[in-house]
Structure formats: C-alpha cells, structure tokens
C-alpha positions as CSV (number, residue, x, y, z in Angstrom):
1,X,-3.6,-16.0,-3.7
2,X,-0.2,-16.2,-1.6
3,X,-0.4,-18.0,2.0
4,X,0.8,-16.1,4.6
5,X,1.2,-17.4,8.6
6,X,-1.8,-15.9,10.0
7,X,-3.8,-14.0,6.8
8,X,-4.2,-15.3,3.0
9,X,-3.4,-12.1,0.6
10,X,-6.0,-11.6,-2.1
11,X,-4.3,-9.8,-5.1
12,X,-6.1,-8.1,-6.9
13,X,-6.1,-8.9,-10.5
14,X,-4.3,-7.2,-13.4
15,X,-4.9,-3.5,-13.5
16,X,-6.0,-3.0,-17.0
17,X,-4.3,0.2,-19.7
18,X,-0.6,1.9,-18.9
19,X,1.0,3.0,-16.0
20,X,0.2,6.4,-14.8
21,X,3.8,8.9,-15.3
22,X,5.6,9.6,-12.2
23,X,8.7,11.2,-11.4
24,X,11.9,9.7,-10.5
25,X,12.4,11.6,-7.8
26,X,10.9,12.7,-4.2
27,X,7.6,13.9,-3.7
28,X,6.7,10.4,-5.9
29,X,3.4,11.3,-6.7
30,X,1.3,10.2,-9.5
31,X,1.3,12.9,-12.5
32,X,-1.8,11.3,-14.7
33,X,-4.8,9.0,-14.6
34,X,-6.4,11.4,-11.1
35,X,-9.1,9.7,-10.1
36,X,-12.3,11.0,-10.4
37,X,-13.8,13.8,-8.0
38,X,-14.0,12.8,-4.4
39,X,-12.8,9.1,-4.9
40,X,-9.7,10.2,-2.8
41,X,-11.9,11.3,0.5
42,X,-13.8,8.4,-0.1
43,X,-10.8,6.1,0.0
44,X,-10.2,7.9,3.0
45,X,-13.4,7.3,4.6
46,X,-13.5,3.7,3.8
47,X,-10.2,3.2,4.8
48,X,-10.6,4.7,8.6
49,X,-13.9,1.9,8.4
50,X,-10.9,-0.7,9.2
51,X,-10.5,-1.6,12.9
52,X,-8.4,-0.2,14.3
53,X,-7.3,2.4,12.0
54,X,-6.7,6.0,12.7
55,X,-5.6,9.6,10.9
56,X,-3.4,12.2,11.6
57,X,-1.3,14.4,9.5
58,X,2.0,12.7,7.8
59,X,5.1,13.7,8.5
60,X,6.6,11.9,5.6
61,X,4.0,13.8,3.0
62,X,2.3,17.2,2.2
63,X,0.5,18.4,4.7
64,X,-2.8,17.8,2.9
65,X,-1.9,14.3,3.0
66,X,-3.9,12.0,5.4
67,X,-1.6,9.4,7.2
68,X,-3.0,6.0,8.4
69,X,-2.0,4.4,11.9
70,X,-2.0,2.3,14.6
71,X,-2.1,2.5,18.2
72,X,0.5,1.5,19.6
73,X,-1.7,-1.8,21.2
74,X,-2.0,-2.9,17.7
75,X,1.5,-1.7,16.2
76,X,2.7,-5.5,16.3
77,X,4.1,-5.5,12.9
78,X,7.9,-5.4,11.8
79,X,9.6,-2.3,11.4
80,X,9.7,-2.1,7.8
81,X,5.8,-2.8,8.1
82,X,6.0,1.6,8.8
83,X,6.7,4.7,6.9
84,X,6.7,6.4,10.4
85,X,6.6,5.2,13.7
86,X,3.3,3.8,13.5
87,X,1.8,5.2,10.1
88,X,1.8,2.2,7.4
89,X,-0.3,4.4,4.7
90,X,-0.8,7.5,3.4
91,X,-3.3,8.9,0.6
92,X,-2.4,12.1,-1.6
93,X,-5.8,14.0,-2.2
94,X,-6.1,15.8,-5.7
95,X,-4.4,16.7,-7.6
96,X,-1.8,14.3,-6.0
97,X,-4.0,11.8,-5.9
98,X,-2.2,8.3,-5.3
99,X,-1.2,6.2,-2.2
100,X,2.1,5.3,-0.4
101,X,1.7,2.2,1.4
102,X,4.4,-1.1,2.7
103,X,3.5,-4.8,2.3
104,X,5.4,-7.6,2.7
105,X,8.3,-7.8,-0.4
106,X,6.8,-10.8,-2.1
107,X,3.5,-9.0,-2.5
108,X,5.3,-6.3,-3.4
109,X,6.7,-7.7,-6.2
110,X,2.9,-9.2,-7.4
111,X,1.7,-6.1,-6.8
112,X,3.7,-4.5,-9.0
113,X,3.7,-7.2,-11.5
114,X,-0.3,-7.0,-12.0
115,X,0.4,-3.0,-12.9
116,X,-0.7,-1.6,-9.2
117,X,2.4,0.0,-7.8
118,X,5.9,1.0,-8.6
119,X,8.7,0.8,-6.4
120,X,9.0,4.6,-4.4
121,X,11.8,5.8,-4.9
122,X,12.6,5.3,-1.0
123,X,12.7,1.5,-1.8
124,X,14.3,1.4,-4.9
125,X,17.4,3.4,-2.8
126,X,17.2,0.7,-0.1
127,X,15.7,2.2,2.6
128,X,12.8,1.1,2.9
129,X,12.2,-1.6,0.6
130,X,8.3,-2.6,1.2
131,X,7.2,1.2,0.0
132,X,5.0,1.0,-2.6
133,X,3.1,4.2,-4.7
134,X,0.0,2.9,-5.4
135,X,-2.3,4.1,-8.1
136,X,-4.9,6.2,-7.5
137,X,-8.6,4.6,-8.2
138,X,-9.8,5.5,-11.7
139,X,-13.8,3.6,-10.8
140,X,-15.7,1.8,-8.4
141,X,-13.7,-1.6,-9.1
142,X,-10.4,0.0,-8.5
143,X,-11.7,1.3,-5.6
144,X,-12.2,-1.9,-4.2
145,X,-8.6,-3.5,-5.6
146,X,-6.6,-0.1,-3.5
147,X,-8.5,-0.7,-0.3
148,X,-7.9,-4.2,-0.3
149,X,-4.3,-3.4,-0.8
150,X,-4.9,-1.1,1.9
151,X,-6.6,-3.3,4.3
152,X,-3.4,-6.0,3.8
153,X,-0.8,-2.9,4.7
154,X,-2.9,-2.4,7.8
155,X,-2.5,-6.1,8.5
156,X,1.3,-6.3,7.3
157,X,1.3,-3.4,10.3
158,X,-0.3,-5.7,12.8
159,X,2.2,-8.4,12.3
160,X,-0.6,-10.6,11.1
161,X,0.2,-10.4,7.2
162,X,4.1,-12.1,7.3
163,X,4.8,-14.0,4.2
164,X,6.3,-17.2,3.7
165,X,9.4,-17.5,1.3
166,X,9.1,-20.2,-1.0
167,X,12.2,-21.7,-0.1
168,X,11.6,-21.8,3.8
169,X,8.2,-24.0,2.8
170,X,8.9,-27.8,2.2
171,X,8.2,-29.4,-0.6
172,X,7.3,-26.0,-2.0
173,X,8.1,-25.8,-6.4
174,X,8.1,-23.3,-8.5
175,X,5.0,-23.5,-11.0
C-alpha cells in the first residue's frame, strides 16, 4: 500500500507470465493475451457501477471505444488526472482489448513495476506523463486487479487520490 492525502492506493500484486506485445507507436493497443469473450463489456459494466461515473464515446480512441467521465461537479482532480476534458479512462473492446487510464506518477511507476501497464507512448513523449495502457483481464482475479486500478483513476480524477512524495514526508526513509 502507498498513503495518499485523502485515499490509501491498494496495488494490486504482481501480474503473473510476460507482458502482452504492443506497438511503439499510436493507436497503443494491446496485440496478445485478449481477454476472454465479454470480459471487456463486463469491465465496462462494472466500471460505470462506480459513483459517479459516466460513458460517452472517446475522442482520444476508436470510436468503439467507451470513454469514462466525470461531471463536471465531481471533475476536482488535477489536469493531468484527464485524457480529455473530463474523461480519465477508456476501455478498447475486442480485439483491442486493453485500457488507457492516468494515476498519480508514483503509482504509475508501481503499477508498472508489478507487470500491469506500460508507459503509452503519449507519456513516454512527455505529454501526458500519468497515461498508462493497462492490460486487458485474462480471469476473474484480474478482473478485479484492472477495476481497482480503475476505481483509483476515477479517484486520482476527483482530486481525492494525490500522492505524497517521499521527500515532502518527514522522517520518511527509503526501505
């Protein structure tokens, strides 16, 4: 677990077997390891479960793609908690099948780190350094480690996720 001001991120833990290929280009989408029939609509449908949350079509994707967002009464987050204006996520259905999502950059980093995400290719540019490509669910236990990451994006859009640096916490040591 990492504190945060107002939340406590829960990582999920290591994400077992190799990466999934992508390219190293734009659209960054997820080339092997699809998840399995209808786990991409169900991610969807669990995912519009969290307050608050609502779909329309992404600007920033294909068109099949299903952007998350945020009203605008609950868009308290930073800027670079968006991919655009208030969408923080979007899911690739089949045969895309991953997600794009922003978290705060020391998650990032843990996320990728326990085998989750890669770096888009927006973020490693510079852009937009909190884009992640998340891996699509390949079972029911991934399932659950995606939407948490998910539900913490959606928070991270609320201005409720903001991490503390290690260095700006006293007394705070590397372990």
């Amino acid at each position: 677990m990492i504190a945060t001001l107002n939340r406590i991120a829960v990582l999920p833990p290591l994400r077992l077997g190799p990466r999934p290929r992508t390219p190293c280009s734009v659209p960054h989408l997820q080339l092997d390891q699809l998840p399995p029939e209808g786990a991409m609509e169900e991610l969807l449908e669990r995912s519009l479960a969290i307050p608050h949350v609502r779909q329309k079509q992404s600007r920033m994707a294909s068109p099949r793609s299903s952007a998350l967002y945020l009203p605008d009464e609950f868009a308290a987050g930073p800027p670079e908690a968006f991919i655009d204006e208030h969408e923080f996520c979007h899911l690739h259905p089949l045969p895309e099948g991953s997600v794009h999502l922003t978290l705060p950059l020391l998650l990032v980093e843990e996320v990728v780190r326990r085998g989750w995400a890669e770096r888009h290719p927006i973020a490693r540019a510079g852009i937009l350094p909190t884009l992640l490509t998340v891996y699509a669910p390949r079972d029911r236990k991934e399932m659950a480690a995606v939407l948490g990451l998910i539900e913490q994006s959606c928070q991270f859009a609320q201005g409720k996720l903001q991490m503390l640096q290690p260095e700006s916490r006293p007394g705070w040591q590397e372990r």
